[in-house]
C-alpha positions as CSV (number, residue, x, y, z in Angstrom):
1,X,79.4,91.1,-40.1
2,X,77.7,89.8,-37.1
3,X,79.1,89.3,-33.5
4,X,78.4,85.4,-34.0
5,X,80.8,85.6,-37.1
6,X,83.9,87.7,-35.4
7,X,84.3,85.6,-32.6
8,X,84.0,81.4,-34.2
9,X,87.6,81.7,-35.7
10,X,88.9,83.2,-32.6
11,X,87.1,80.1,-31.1
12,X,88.0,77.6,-33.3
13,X,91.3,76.6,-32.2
14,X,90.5,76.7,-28.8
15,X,90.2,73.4,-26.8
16,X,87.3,73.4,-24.4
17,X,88.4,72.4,-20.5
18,X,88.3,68.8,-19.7
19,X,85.5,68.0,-17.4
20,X,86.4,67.9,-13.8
21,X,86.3,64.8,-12.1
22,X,83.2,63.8,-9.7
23,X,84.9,64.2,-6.4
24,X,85.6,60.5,-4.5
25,X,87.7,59.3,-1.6
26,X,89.8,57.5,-4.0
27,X,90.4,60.1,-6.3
28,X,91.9,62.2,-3.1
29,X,94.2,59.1,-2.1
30,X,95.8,59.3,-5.8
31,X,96.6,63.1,-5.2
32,X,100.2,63.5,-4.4
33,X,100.2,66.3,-2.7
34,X,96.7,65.7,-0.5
35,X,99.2,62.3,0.3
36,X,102.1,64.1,1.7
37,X,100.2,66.6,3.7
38,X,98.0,63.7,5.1
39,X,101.6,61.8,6.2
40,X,102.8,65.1,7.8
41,X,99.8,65.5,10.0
42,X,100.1,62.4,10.8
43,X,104.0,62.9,12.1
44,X,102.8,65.8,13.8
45,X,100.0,64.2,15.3
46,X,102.1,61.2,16.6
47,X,105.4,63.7,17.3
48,X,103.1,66.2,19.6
49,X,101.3,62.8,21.0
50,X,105.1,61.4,22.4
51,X,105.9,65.0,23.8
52,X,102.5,65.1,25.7
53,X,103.3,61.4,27.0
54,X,106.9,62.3,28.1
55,X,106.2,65.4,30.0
56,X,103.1,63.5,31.3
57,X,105.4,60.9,32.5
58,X,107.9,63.0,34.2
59,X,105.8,64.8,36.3
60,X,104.3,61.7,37.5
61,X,107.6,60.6,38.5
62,X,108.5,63.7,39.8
63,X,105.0,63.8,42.0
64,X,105.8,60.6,43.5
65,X,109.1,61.7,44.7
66,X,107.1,64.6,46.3
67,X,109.2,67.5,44.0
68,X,106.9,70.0,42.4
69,X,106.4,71.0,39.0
70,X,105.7,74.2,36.8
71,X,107.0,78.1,36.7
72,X,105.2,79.4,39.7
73,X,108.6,79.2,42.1
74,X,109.7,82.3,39.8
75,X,107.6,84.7,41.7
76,X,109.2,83.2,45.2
77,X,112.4,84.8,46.8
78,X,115.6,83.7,45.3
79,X,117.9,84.4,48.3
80,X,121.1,84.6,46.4
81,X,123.4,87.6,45.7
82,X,124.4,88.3,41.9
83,X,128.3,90.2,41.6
84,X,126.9,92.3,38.3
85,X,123.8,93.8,37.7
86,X,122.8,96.4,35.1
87,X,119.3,96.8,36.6
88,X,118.7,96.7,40.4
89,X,118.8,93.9,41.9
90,X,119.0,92.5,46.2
91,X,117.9,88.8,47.5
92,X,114.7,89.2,48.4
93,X,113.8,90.3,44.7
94,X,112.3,86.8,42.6
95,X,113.6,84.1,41.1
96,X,111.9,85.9,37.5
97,X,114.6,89.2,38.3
98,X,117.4,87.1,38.9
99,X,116.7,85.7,35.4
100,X,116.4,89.1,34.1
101,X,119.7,90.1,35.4
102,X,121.1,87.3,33.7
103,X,120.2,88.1,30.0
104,X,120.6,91.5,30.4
105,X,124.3,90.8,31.4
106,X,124.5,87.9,28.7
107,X,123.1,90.3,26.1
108,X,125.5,93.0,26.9
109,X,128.8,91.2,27.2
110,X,127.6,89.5,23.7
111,X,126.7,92.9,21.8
112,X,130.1,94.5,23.1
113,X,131.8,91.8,21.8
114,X,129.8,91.3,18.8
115,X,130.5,95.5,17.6
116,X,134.7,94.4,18.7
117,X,134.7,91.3,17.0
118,X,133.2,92.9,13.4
119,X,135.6,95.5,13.6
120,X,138.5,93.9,14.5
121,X,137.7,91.3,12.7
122,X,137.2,93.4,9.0
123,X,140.5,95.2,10.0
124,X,142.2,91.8,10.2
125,X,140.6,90.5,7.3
126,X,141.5,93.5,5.3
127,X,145.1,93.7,6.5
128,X,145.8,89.7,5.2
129,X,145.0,91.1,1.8
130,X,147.4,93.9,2.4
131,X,150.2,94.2,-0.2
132,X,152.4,94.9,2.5
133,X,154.0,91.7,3.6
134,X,154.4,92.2,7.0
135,X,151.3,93.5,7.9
136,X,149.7,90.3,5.8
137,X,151.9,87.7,7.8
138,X,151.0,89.9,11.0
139,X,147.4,89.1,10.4
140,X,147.5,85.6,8.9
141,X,149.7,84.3,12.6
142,X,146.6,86.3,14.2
143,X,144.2,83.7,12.2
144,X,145.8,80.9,13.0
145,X,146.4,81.6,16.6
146,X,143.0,82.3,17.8
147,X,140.9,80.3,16.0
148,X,142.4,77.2,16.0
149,X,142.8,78.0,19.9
150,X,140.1,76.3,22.1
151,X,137.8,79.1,23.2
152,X,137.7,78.4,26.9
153,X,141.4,78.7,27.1
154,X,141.6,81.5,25.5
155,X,138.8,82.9,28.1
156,X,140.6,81.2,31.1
157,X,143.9,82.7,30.0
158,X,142.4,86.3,29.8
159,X,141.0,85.8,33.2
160,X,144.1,84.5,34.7
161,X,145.9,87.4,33.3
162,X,143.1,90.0,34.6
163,X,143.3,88.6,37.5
164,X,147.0,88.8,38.1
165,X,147.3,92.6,37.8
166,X,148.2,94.8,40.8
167,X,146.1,95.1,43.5
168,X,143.8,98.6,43.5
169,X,146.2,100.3,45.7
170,X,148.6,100.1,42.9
171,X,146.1,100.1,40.2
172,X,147.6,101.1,37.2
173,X,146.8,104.7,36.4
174,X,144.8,105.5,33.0
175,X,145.3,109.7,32.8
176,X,143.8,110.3,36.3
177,X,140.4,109.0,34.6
178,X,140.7,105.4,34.9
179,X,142.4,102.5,37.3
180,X,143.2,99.0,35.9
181,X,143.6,97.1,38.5
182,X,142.7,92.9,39.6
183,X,139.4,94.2,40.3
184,X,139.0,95.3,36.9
185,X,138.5,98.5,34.9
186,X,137.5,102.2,37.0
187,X,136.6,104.7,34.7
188,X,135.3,108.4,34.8
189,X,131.8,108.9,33.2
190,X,129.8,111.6,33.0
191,X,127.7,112.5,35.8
192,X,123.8,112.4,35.9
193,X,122.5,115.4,33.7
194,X,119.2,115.6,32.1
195,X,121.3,117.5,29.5
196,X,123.1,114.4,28.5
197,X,119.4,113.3,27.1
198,X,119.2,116.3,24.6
199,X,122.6,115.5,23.2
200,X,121.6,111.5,22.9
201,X,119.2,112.6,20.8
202,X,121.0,114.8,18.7
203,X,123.0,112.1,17.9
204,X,120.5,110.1,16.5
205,X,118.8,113.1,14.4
206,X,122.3,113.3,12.8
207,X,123.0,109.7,12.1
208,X,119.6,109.5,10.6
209,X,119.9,113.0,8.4
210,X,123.5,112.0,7.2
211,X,122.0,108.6,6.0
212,X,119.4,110.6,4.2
213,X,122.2,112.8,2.9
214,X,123.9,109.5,1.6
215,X,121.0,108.0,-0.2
216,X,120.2,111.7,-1.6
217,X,123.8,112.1,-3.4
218,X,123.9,108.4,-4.4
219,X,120.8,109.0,-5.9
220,X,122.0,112.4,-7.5
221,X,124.9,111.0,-9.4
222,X,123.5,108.3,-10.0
223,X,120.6,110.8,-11.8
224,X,123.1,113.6,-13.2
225,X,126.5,112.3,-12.7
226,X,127.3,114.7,-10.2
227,X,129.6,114.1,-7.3
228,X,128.8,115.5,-4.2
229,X,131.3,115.6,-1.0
230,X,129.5,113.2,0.9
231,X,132.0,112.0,3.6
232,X,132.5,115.3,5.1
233,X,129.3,116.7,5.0
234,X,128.0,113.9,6.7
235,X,130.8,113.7,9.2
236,X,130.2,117.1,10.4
237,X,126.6,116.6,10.8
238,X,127.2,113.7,12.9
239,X,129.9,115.6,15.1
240,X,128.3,119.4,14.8
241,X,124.7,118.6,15.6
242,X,125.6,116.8,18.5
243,X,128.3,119.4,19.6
244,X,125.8,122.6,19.5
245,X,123.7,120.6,21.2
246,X,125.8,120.4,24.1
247,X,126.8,123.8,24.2
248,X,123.6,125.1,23.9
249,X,122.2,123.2,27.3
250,X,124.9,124.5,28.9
251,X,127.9,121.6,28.4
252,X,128.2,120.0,31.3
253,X,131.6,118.7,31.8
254,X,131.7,117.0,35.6
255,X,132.8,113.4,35.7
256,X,131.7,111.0,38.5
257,X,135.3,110.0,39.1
258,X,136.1,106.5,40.2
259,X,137.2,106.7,44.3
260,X,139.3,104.2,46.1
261,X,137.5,102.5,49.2
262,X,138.8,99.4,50.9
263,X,139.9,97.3,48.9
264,X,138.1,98.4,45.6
265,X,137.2,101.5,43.3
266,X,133.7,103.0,43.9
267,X,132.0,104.2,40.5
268,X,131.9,102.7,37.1
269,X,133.5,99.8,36.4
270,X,134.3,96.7,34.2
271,X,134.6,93.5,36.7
272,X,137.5,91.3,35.4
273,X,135.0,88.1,35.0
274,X,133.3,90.8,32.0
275,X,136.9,91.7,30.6
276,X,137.9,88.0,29.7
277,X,134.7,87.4,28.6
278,X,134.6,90.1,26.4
279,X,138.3,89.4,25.1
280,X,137.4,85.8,24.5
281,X,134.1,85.8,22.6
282,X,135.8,89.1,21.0
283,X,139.2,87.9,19.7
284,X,137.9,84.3,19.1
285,X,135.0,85.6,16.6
286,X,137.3,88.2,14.9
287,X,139.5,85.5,13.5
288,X,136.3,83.8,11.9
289,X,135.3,87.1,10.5
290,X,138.6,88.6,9.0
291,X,138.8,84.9,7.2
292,X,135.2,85.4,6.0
293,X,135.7,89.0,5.1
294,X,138.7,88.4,3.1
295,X,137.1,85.3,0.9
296,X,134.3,88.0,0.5
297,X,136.5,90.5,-1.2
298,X,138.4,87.7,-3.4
299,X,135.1,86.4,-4.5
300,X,135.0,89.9,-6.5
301,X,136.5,89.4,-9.7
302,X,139.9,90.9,-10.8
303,X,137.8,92.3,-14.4
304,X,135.2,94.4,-12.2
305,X,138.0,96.3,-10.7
306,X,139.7,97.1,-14.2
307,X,136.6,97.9,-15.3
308,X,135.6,99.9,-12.9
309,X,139.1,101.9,-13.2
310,X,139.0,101.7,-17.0
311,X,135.8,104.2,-16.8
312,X,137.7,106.8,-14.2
313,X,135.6,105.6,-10.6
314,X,138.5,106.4,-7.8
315,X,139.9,104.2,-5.4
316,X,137.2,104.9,-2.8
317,X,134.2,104.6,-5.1
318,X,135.8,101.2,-6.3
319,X,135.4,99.8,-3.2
320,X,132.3,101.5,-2.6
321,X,130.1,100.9,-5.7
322,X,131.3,97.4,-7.0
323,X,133.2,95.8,-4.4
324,X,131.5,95.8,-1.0
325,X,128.0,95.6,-2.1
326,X,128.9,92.1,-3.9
327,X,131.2,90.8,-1.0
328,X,128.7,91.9,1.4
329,X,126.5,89.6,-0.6
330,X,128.7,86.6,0.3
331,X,130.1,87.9,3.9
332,X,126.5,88.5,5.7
333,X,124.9,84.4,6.0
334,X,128.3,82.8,7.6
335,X,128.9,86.5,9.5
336,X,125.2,85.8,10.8
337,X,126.4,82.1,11.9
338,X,129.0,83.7,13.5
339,X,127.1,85.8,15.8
340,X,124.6,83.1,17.1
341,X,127.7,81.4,17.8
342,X,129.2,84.3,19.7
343,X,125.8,84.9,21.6
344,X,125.6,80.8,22.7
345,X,129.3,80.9,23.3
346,X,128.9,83.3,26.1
347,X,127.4,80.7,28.1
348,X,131.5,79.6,28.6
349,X,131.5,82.8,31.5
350,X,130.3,79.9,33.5
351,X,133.9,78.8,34.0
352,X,135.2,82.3,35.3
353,X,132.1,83.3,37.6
354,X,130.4,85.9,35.3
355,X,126.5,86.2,36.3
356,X,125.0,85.1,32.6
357,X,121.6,83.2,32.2
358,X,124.1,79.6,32.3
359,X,125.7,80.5,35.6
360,X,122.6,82.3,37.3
361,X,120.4,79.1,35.8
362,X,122.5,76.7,37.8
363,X,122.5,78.8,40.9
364,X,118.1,78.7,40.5
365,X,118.3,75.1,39.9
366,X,120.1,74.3,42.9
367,X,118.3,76.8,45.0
368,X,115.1,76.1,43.9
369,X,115.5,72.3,42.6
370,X,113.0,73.6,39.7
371,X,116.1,71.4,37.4
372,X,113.6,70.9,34.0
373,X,112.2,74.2,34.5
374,X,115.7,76.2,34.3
375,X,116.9,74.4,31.3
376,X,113.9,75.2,29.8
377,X,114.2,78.6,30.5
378,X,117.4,78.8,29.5
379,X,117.2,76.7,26.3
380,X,114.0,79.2,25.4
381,X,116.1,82.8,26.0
382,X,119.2,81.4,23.6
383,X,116.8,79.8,21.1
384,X,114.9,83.2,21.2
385,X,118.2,85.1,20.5
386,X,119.8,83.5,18.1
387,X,116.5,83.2,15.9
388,X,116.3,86.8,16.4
389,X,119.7,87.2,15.6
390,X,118.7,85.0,12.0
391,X,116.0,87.1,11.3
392,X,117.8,90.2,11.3
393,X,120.5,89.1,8.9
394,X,118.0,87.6,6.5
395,X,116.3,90.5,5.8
396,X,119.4,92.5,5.4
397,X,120.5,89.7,3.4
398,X,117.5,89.9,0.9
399,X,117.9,93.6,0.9
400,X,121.3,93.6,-0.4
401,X,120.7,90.9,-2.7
402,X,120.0,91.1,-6.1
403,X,117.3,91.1,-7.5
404,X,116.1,88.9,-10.4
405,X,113.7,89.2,-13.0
């Protein structure tokens, strides 16, 4: 039988492929989609056309007035002192240091409060579920309370009450390694050792060896069925590593201890503008997140759990294996909200005096008179953030998610 012969029923039923159209103008207007991408350019166009015109316009205004334009005043001297910096700082540094002081200090008081707020927060949240009925009214009055509080009381109030401890002579002692005072918090930390740098990264070789631990015994009993004692094993890695570490450079124990000078403690502390910031954005955000952690654990549904204790899982692999990884599902996108709130709520330290990019962009502006350019600034480092912040939770978000077929 010839090829010819095999392959004409096999061709029969087939339809050939229309002919394609000769290409024309018209035939490209008629083309939805050609159409919308056409009227979005043209949006664009005309958008990015009113933008050039307005900033065009402004400086001409400005010019006339004789003020000066553009981001060169960063690099002049910006003459001003700053109460907390984490990096070093004096006022003959620029303009462009002072604004790096500022984030720094906005991002640490945010990610402090970010770690309380999450844990406090999943405590609270936990505890309104609790079958225990004082503990559940406990932390249902805590809900209410702060978040239907406005936030800058709540930061005002923790400032006022800072602020109206004793004076450092009669700082409140902490142990002999701390003084809480109206200045704020004094506390003993350990003094410069290159030693300290050995057992920093002990710590992280541990944390990443138990994780491997954890996704090797998940994967084992998920494999086999056997159980292996996960919790402690990696518990003392994470303690024990880091422990013989320090021994083994030779454990250094001094503490730079915080000394009373004047009028205030000399060494490490916590200014009280940082403490009522940090208990404001802190508390405020935990009541979001216990409400959003405790719908995330009654999405689950009552038949998973029997199920799951129907075919012998304990207690702790319950919660483990079929609750959290579907609540976390439903917990993470308004938990990410949350936290690009928190971060563009800090901007609120303006009212107590704490150094953050709001407060030391005001100070530039009226130094300087550079008013479009620090907003500009300032609107770029929190747009910058909190889209950083987005990104990170969407692609833990799509990790944990599941996935379809």
């Amino acid at each position: 039988m010839s090829e010819a012969s095999i392959s004409a029923p096999a061709l029969r039923g087939r339809r050939p492929p229309p002919p394609r159209p000769p290409f024309s103008l018209d035939g490209l207007w008629h083309n939805a989609g050609v159409r919308g991408l056409l009227y979005q350019a043209i949006i664009l166009i005309a958008l990015f056309g009113l933008l050039i015109w307005m900033v065009g316009n402004a400086q001409h205004a400005l010019a006339k007035r004789g003020i000066s334009t553009g981001f060169a005043f960063l690099w002049r001297e910006a003459g001003f002192p700053i109460s907390q910096t984490l990096i070093p700082y004096t006022t003959s540094d620029s303009f462009l240091r002072a604004f790096g002081v500022a984030i720094l200090n906005t991002l640490s008081v945010s990610i402090t409060a970010v770690i309380c707020a999450t844990l406090l927060g999943t405590l609270i949240g936990i505890g309104r579920l609790s079958s225990n009925w004082l503990v559940a009214r406990l932390a249902s009055v805590y809900v209410e309370l702060f978040r239907n509080t406005p936030q800058l009381i709540q930061i005002s109030f923790w400032y006022l009450l800072v602020t109206r401890l004793p004076p450092p002579r009669q700082a409140w002692g902490l142990g002999g390694y701390g003084f809480l005072s109206n200045r704020g918090l004094a506390v003993a930390v350990p003094a410069p050792d290159p030693a300290w740098a050995w057992v920093v990264l002990a710590l992280a070789a541990s944390v990443l060896a138990a994780s491997l631990l954890v996704a090797f015994a998940a994967a084992r009993r998920h494999r086999s069925g056997t159980r292996l004692p996960v919790a402690p094993m990696a518990l003392a890695i994470v303690i024990g590593a880091p422990a013989f570490t320090w021994f083994a450079v030779g454990a250094p124990r001094e503490l730079t201890m915080p000394v009373l000078e004047g009028f205030n403690f000399r060494g490490a502390s916590l200014p009280p503008e940082f403490i009522a910031l940090l208990l404001g954005l802190s508390l405020y955000i935990a009541a979001f997140i216990a409400e959003i952690v405790r719908s995330g654990v009654q999405s689950i549904g009552r038949g998973q759990i029997e199920a799951a204790r129907s075919i012998g899982l304990r207690r702790g692999d319950i919660h483990r294996y079929v609750i959290l990884p579907q609540a976390l599902r439903v917990i993470v996108p308004p938990a990410a909200s949350q936290y690009v709130s928190l971060f563009k709520n800090s901007s609120l330290g303006v009212a107590i005096g704490y150094p953050e990019i709001f407060n030391i962009s005001n100070t530039v502006t009226t130094v300087s008179g550079h008013a479009i350019e620090c907003v500009v600034i300032m609107a770029s480092v929190y747009l910058l953030i909190s889209l950083f912040i987005a990104a990170l939770m969407n692609l833990y978000n799509r990790a944990i998610q599941i996935k379809e077929r």
